[in-house]
N, CA, C and O atoms as a GROMACS GRO file, in nm:
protein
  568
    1UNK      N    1  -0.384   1.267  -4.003
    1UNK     CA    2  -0.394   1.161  -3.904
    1UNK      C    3  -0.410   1.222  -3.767
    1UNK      O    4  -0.347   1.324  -3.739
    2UNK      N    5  -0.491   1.166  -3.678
    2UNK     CA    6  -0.515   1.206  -3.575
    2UNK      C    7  -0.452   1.189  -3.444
    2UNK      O    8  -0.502   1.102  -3.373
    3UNK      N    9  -0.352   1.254  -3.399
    3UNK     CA   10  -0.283   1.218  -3.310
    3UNK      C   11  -0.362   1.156  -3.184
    3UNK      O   12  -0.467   1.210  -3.147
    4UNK      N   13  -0.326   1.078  -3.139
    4UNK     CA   14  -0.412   1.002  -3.000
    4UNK      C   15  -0.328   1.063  -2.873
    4UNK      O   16  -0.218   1.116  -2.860
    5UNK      N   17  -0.460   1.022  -2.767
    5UNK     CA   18  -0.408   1.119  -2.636
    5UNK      C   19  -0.446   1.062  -2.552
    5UNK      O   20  -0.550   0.997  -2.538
    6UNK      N   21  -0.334   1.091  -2.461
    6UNK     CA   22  -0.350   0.998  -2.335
    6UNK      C   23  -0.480   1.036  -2.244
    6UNK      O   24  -0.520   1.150  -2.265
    7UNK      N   25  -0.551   0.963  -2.147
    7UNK     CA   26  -0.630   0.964  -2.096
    7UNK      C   27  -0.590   1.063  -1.950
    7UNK      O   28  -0.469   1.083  -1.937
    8UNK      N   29  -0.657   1.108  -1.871
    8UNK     CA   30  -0.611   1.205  -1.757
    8UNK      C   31  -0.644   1.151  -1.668
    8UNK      O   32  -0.572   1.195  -1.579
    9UNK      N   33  -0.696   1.093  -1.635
    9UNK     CA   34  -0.730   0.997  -1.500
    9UNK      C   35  -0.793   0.862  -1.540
    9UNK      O   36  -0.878   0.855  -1.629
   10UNK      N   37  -0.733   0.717  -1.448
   10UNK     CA   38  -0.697   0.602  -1.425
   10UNK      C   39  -0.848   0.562  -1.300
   10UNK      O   40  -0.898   0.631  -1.212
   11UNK      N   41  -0.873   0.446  -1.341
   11UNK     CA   42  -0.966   0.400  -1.259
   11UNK      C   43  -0.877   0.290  -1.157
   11UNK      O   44  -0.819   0.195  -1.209
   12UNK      N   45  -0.874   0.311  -1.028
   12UNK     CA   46  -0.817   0.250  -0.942
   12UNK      C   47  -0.911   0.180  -0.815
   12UNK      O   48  -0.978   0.232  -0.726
   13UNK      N   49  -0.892   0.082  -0.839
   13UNK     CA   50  -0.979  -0.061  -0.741
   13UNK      C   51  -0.874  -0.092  -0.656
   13UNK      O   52  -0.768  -0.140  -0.699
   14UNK      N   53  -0.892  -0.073  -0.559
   14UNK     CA   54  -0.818  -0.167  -0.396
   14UNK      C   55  -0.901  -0.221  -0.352
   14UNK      O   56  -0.993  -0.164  -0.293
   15UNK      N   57  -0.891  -0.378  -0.375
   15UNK     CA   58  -0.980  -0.481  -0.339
   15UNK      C   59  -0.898  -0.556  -0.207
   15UNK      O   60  -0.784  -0.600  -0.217
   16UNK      N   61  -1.000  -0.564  -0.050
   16UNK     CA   62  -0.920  -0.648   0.013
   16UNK      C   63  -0.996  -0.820   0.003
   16UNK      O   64  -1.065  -0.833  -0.098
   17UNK      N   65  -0.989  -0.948   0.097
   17UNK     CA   66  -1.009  -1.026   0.096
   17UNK      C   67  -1.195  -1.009   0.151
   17UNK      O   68  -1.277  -1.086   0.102
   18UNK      N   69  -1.229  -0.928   0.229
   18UNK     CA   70  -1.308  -0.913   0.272
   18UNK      C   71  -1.356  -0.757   0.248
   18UNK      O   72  -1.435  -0.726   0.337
   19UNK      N   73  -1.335  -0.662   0.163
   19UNK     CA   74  -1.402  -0.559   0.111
   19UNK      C   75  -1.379  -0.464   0.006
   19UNK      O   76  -1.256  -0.468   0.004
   20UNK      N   77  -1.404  -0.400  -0.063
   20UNK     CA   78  -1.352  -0.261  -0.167
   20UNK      C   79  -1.326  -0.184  -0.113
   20UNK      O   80  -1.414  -0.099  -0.098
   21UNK      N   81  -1.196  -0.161  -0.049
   21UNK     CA   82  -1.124  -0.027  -0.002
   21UNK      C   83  -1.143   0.072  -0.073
   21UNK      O   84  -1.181   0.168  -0.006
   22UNK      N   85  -1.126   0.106  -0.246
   22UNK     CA   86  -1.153   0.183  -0.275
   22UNK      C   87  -1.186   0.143  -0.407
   22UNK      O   88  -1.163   0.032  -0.455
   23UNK      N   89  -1.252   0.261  -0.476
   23UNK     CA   90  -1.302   0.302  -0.603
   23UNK      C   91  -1.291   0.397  -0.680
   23UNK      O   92  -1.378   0.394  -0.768
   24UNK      N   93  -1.232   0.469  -0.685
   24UNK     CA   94  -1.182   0.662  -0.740
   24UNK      C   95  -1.125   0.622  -0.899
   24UNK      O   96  -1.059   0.533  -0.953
   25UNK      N   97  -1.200   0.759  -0.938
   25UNK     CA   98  -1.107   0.775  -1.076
   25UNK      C   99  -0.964   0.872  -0.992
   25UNK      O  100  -0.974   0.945  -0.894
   26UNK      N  101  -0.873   0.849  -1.049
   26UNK     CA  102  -0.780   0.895  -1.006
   26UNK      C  103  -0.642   0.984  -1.151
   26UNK      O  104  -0.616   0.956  -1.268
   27UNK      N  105  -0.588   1.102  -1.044
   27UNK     CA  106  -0.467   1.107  -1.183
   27UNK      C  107  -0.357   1.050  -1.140
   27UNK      O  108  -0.287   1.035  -1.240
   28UNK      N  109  -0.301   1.009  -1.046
   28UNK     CA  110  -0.175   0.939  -1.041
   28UNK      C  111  -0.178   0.839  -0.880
   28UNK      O  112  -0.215   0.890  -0.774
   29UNK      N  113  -0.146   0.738  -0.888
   29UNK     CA  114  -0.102   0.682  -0.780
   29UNK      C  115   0.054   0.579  -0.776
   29UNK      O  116   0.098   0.529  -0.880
   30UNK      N  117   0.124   0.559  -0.633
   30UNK     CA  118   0.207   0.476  -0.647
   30UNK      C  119   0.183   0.370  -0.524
   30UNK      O  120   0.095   0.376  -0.438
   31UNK      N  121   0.265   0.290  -0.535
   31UNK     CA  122   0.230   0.150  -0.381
   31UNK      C  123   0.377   0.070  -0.401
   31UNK      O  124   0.444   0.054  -0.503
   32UNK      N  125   0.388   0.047  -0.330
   32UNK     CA  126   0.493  -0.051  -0.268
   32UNK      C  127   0.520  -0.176  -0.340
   32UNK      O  128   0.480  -0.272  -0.275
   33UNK      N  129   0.576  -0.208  -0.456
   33UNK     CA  130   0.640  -0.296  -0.506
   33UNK      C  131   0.737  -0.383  -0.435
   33UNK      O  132   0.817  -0.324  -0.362
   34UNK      N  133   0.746  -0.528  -0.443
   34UNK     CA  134   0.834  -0.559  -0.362
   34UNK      C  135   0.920  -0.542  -0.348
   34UNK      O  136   0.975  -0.584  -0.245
   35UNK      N  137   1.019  -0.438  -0.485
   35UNK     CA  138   1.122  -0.439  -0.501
   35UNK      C  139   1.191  -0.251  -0.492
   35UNK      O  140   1.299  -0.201  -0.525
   36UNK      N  141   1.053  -0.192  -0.428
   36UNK     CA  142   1.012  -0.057  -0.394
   36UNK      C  143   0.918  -0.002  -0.514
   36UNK      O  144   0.870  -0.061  -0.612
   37UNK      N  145   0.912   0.115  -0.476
   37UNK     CA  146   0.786   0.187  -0.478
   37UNK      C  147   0.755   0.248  -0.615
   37UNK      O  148   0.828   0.336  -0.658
   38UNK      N  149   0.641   0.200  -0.690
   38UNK     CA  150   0.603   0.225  -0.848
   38UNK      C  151   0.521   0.337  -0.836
   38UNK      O  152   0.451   0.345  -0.735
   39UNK      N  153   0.514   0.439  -0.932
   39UNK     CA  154   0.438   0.552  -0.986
   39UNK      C  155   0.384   0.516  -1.066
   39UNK      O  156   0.460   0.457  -1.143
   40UNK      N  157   0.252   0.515  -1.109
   40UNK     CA  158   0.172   0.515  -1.208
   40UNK      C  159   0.065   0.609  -1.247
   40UNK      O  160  -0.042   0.623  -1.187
   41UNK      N  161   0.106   0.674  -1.360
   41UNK     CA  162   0.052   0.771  -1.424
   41UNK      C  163  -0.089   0.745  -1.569
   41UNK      O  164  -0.030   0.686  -1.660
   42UNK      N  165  -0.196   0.763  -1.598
   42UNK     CA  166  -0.238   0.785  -1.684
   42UNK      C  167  -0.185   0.725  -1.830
   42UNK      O  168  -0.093   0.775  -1.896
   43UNK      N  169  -0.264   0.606  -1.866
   43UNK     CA  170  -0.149   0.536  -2.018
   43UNK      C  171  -0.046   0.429  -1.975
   43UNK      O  172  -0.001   0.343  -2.051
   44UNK      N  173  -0.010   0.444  -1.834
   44UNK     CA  174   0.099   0.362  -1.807
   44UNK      C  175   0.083   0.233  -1.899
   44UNK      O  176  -0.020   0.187  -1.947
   45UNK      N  177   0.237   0.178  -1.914
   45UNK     CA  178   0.209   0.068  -2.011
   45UNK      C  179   0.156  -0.102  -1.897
   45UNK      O  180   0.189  -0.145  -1.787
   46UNK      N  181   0.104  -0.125  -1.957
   46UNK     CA  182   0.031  -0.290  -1.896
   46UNK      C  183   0.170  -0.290  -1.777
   46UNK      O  184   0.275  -0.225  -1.781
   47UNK      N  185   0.126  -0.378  -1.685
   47UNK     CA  186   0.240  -0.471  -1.604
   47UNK      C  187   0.192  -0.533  -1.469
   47UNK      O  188   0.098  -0.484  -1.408
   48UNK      N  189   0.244  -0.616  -1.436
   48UNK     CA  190   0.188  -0.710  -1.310
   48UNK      C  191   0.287  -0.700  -1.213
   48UNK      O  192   0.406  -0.703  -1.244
   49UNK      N  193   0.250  -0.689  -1.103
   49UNK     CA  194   0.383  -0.672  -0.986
   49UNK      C  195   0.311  -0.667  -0.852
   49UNK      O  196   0.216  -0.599  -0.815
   50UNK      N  197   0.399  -0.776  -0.779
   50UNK     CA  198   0.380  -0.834  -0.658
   50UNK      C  199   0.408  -0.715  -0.530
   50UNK      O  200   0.520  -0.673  -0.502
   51UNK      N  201   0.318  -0.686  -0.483
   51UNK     CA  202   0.315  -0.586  -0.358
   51UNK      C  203   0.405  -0.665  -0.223
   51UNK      O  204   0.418  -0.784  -0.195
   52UNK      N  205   0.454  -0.545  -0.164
   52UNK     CA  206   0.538  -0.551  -0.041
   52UNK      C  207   0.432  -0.428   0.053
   52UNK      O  208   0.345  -0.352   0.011
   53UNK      N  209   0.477  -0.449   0.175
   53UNK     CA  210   0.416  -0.354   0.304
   53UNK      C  211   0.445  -0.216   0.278
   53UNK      O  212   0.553  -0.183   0.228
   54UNK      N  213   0.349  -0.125   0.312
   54UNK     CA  214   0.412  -0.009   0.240
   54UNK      C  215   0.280   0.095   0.261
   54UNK      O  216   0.174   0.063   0.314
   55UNK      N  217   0.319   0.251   0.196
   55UNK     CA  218   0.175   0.320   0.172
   55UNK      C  219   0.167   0.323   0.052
   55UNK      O  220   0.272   0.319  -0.011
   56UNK      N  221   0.024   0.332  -0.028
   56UNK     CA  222  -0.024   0.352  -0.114
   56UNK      C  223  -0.077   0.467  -0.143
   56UNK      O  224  -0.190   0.472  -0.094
   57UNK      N  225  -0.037   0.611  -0.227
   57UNK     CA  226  -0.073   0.717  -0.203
   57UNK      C  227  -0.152   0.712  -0.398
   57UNK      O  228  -0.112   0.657  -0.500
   58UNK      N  229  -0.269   0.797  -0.367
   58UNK     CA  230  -0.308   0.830  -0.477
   58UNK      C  231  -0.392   1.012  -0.463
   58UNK      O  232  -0.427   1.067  -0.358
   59UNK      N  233  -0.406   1.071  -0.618
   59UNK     CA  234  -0.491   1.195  -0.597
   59UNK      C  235  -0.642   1.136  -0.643
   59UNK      O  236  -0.654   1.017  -0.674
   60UNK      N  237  -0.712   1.193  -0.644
   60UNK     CA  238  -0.872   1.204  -0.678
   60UNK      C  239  -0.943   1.323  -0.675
   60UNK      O  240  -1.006   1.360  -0.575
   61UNK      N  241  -0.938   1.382  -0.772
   61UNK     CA  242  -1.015   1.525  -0.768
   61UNK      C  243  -0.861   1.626  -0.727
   61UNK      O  244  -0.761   1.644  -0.797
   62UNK      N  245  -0.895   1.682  -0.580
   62UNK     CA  246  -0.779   1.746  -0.559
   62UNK      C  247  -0.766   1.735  -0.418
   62UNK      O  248  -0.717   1.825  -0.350
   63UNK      N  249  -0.807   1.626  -0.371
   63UNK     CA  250  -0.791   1.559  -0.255
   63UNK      C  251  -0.672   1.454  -0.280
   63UNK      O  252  -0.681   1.402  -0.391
   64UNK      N  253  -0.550   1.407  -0.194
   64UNK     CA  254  -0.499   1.309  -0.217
   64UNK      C  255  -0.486   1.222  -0.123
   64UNK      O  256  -0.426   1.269  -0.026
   65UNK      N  257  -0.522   1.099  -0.111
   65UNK     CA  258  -0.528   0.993  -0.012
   65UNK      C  259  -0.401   0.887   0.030
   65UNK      O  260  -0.329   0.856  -0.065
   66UNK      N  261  -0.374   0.838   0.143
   66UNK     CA  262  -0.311   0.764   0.173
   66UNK      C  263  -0.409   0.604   0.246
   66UNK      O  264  -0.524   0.596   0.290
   67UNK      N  265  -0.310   0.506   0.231
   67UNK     CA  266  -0.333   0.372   0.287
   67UNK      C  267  -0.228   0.290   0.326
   67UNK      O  268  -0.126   0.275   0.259
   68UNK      N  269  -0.247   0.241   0.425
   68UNK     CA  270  -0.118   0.117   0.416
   68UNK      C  271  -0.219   0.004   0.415
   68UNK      O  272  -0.325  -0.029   0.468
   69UNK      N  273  -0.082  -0.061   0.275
   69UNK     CA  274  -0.107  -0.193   0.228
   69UNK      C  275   0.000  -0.310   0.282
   69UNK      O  276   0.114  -0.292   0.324
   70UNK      N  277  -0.083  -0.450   0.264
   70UNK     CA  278  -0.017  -0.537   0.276
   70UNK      C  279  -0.027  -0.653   0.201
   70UNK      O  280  -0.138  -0.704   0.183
   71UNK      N  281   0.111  -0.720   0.138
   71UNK     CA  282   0.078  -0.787   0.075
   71UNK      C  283  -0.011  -0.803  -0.079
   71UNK      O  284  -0.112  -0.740  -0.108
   72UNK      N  285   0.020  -0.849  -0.119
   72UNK     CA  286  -0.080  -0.876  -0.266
   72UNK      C  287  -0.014  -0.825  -0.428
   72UNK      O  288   0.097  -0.824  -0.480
   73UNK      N  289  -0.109  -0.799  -0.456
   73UNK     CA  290  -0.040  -0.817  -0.643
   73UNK      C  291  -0.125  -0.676  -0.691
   73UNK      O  292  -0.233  -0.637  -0.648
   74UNK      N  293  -0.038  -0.613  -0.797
   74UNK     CA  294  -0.131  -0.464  -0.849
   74UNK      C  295  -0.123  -0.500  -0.990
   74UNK      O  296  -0.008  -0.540  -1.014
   75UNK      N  297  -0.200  -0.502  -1.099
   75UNK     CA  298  -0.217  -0.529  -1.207
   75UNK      C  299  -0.242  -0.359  -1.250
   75UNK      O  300  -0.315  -0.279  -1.192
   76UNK      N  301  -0.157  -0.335  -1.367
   76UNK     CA  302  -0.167  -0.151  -1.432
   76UNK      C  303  -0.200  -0.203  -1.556
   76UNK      O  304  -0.148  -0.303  -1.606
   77UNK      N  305  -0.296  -0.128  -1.609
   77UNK     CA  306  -0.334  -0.094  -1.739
   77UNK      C  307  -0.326   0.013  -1.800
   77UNK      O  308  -0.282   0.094  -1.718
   78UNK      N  309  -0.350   0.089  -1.946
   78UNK     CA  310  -0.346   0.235  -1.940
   78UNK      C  311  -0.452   0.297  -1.895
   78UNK      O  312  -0.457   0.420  -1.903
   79UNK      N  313  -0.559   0.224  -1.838
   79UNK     CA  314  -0.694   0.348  -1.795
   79UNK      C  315  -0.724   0.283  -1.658
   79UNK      O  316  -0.795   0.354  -1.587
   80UNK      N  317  -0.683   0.150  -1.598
   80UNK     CA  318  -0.736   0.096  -1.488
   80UNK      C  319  -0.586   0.027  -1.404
   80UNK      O  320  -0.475   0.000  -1.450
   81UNK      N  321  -0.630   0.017  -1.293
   81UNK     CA  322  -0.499  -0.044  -1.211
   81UNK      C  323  -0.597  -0.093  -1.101
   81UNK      O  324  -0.684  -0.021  -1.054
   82UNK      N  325  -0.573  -0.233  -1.060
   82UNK     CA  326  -0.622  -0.318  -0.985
   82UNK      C  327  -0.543  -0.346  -0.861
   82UNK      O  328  -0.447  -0.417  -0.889
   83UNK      N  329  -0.548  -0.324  -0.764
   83UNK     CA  330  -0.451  -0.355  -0.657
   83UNK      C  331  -0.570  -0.483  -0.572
   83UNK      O  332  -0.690  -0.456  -0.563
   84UNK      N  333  -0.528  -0.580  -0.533
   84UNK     CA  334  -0.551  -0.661  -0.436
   84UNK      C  335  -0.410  -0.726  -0.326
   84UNK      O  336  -0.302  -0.785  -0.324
   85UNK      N  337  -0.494  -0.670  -0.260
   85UNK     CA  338  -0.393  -0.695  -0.108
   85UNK      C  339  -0.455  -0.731   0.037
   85UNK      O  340  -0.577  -0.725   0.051
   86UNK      N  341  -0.398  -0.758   0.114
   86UNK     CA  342  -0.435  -0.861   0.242
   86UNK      C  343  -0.490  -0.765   0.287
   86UNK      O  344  -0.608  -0.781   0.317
   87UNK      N  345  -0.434  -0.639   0.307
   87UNK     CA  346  -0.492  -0.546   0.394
   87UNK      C  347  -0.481  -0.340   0.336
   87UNK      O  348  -0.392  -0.292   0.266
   88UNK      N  349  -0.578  -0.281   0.386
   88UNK     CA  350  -0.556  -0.172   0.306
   88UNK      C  351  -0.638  -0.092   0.423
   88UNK      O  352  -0.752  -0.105   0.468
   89UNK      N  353  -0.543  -0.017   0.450
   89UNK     CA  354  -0.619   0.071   0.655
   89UNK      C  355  -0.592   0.228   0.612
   89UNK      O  356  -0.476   0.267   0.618
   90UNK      N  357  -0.695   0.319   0.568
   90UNK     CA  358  -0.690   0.471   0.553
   90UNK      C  359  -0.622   0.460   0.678
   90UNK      O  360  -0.634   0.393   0.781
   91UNK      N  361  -0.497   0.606   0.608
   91UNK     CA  362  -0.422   0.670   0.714
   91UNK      C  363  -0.511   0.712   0.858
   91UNK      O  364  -0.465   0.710   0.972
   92UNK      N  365  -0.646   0.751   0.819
   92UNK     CA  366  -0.703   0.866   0.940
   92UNK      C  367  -0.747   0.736   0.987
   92UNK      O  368  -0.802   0.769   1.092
   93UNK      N  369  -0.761   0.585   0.978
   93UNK     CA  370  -0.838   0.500   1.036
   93UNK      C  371  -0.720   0.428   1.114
   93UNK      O  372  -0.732   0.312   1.154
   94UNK      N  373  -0.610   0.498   1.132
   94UNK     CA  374  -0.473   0.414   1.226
   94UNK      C  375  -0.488   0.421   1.318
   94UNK      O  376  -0.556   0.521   1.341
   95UNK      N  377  -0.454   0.348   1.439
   95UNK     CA  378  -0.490   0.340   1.532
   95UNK      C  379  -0.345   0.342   1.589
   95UNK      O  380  -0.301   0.244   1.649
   96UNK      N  381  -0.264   0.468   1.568
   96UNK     CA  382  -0.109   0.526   1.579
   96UNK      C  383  -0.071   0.424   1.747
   96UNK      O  384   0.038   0.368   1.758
   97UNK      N  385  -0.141   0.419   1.821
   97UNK     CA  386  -0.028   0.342   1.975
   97UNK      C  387  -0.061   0.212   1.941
   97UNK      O  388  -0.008   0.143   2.028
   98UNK      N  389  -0.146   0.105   1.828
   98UNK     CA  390  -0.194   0.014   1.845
   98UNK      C  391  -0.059  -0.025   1.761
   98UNK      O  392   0.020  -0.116   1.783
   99UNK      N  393  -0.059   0.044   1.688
   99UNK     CA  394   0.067   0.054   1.552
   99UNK      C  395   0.216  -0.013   1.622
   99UNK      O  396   0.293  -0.108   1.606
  100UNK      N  397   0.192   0.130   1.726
  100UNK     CA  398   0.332   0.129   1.792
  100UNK      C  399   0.363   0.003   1.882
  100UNK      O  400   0.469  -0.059   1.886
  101UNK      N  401   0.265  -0.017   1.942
  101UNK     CA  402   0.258  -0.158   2.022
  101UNK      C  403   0.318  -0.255   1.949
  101UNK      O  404   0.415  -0.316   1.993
  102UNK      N  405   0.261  -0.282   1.818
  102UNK     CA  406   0.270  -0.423   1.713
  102UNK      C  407   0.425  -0.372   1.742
  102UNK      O  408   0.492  -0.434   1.824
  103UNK      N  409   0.477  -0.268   1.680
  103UNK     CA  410   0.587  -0.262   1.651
  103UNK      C  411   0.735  -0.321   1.749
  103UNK      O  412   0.839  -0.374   1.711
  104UNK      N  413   0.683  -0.283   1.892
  104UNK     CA  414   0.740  -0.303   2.012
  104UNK      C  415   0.730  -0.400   2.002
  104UNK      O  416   0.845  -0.445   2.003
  105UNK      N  417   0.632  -0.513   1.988
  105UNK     CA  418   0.644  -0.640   1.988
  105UNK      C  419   0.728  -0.736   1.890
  105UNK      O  420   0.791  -0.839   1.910
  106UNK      N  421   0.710  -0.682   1.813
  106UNK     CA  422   0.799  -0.758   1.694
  106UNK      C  423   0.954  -0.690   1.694
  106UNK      O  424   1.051  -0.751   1.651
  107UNK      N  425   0.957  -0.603   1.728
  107UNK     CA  426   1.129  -0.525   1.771
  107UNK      C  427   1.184  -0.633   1.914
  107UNK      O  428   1.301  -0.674   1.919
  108UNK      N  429   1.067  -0.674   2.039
  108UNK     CA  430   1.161  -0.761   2.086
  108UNK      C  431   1.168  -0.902   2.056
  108UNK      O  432   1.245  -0.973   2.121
  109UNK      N  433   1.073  -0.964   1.933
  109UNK     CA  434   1.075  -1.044   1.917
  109UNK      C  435   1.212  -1.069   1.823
  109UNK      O  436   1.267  -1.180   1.824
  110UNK      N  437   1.256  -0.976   1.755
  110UNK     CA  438   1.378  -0.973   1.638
  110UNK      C  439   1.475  -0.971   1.745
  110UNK      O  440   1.583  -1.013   1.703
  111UNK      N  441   1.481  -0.929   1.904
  111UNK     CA  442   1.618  -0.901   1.972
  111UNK      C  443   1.654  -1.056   2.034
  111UNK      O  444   1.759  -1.093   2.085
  112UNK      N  445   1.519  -1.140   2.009
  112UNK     CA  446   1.526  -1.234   2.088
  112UNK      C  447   1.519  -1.384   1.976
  112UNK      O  448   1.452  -1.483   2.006
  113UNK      N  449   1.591  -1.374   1.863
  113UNK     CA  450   1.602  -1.474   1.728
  113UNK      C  451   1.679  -1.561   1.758
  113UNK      O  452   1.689  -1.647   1.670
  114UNK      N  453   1.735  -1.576   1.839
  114UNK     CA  454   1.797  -1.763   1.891
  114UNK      C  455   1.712  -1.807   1.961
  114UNK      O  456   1.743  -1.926   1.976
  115UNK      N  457   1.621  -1.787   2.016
  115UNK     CA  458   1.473  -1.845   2.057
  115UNK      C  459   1.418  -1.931   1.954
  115UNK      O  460   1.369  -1.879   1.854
  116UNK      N  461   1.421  -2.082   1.969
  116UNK     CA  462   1.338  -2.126   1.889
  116UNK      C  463   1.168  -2.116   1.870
  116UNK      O  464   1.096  -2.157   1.778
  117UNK      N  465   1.138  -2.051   1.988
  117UNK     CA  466   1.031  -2.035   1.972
  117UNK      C  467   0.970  -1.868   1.891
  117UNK      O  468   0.852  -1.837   1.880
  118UNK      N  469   1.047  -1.813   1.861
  118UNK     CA  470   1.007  -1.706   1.784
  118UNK      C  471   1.042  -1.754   1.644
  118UNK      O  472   1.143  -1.818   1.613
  119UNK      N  473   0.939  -1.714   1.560
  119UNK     CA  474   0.901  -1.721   1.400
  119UNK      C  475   1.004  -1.581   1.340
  119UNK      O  476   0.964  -1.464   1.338
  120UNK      N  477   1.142  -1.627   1.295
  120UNK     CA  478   1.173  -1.514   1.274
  120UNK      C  479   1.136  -1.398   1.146
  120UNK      O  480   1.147  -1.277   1.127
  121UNK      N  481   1.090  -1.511   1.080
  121UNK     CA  482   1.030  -1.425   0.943
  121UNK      C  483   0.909  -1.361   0.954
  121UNK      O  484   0.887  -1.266   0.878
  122UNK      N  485   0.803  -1.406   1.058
  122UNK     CA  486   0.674  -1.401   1.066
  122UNK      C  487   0.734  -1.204   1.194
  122UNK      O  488   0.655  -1.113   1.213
  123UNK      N  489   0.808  -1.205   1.221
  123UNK     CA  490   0.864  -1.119   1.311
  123UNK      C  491   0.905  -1.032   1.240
  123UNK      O  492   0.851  -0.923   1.259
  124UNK      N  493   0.986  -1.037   1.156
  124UNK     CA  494   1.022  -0.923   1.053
  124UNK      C  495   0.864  -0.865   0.939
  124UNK      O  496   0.820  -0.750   0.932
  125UNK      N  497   0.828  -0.954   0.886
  125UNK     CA  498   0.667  -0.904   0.838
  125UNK      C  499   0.628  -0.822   0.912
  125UNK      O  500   0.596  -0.708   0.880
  126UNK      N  501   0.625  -0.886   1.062
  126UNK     CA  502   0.540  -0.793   1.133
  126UNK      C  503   0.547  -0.667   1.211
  126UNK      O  504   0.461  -0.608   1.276
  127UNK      N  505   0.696  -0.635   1.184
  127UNK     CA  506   0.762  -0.500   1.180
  127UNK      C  507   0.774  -0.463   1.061
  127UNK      O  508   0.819  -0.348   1.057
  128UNK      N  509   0.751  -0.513   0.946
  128UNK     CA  510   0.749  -0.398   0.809
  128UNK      C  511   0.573  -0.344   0.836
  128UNK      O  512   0.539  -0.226   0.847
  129UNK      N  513   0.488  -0.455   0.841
  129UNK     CA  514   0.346  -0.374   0.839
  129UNK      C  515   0.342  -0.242   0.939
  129UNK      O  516   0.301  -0.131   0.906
  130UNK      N  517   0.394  -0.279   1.068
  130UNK     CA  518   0.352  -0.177   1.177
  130UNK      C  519   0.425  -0.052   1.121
  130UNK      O  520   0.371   0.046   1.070
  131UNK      N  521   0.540  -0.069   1.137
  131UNK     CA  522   0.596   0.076   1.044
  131UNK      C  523   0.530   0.125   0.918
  131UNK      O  524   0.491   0.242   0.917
  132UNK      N  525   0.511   0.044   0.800
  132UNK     CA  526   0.415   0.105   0.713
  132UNK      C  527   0.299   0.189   0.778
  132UNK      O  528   0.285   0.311   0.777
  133UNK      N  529   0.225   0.099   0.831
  133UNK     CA  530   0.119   0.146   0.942
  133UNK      C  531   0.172   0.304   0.980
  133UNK      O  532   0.132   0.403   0.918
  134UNK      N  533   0.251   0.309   1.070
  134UNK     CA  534   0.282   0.416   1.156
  134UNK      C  535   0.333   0.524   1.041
  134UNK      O  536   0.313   0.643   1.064
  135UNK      N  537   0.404   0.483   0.910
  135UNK     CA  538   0.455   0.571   0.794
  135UNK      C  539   0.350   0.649   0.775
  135UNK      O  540   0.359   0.766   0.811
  136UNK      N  541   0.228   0.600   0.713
  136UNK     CA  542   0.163   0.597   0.668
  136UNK      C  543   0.028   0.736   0.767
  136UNK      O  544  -0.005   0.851   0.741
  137UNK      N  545  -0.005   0.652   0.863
  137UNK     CA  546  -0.049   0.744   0.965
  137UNK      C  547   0.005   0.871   1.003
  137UNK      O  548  -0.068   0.967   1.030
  138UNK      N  549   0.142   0.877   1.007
  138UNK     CA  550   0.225   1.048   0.990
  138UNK      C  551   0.180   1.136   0.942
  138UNK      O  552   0.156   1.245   0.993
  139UNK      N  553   0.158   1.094   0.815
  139UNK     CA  554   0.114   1.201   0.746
  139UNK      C  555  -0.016   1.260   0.756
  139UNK      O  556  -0.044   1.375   0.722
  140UNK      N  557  -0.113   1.152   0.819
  140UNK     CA  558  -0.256   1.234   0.829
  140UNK      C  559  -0.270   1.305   0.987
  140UNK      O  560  -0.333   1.407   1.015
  141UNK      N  561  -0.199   1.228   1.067
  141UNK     CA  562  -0.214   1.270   1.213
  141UNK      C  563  -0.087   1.376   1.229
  141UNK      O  564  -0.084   1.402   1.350
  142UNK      N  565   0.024   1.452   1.160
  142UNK     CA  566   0.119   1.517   1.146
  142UNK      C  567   0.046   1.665   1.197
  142UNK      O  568   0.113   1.769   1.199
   0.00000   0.00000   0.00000
């Protein structure tokens, strides 16, 4: 009998609302689960899981890439993994003080939450993206 064997690299799609972030065969990537951060390797077994703000790191060849994501759902298979999410910004495409700005803004918008006029949830989102953002950017601008 012929023992079966796992496959060595995973076809990985990051689809946003408005483009194909990416396309790579890949050997391993992980992303931001809402409930933190999944590894997925080659064979992984099936599963569906709702994305949180975060980076998305994968290899390809022997290059390995970063993104920050936002939002959305990653579907794993054993040879393909589908990520769709709101937003997906290569590390080298950050725009590191634009980052920091968002961030400043939504840091005084959280100091200032007995304001009825601040959205406090829409305020916290928008300090998890900018930090992802800025996480994320570290590593390429480091």
């Amino acid at each position: 009998m012929a023992e079966a064997t796992l496959p060595t690299e995973i076809q990985l799609d990051i689809v946003t609302p408005d483009r194909l972030a990416a396309h790579d065969a890949v050997t391993w990537v992980t992303f931001p689960g809402k409930d933190g951060y999944l590894g997925v390797l080659p064979g992984h077994a099936p599963l569906l899981t709702e994305l949180g703000a975060g980076e998305l790191e994968y290899t390809s060849g022997n290059a390995k890439h970063s993104l920050a994501v936002d939002g959305g759902f990653a579907e794993v298979l054993p040879d393909r993994v589908i990520v769709l999410v709101q937003t997906a910004e290569r590390a080298e495409d950050i725009d590191v003080e634009r980052a920091e700005k968002a961030k400043e803004r939504a840091e005084d918008q959280l100091k200032r939450f007995s304001d009825p006029e601040v959205d406090l949830q829409h305020a916290q989102e928008a300090l998890r993206r900018a930090i992802a953002r800025l996480e994320t950017a570290k590593k390429y601008h480091a």
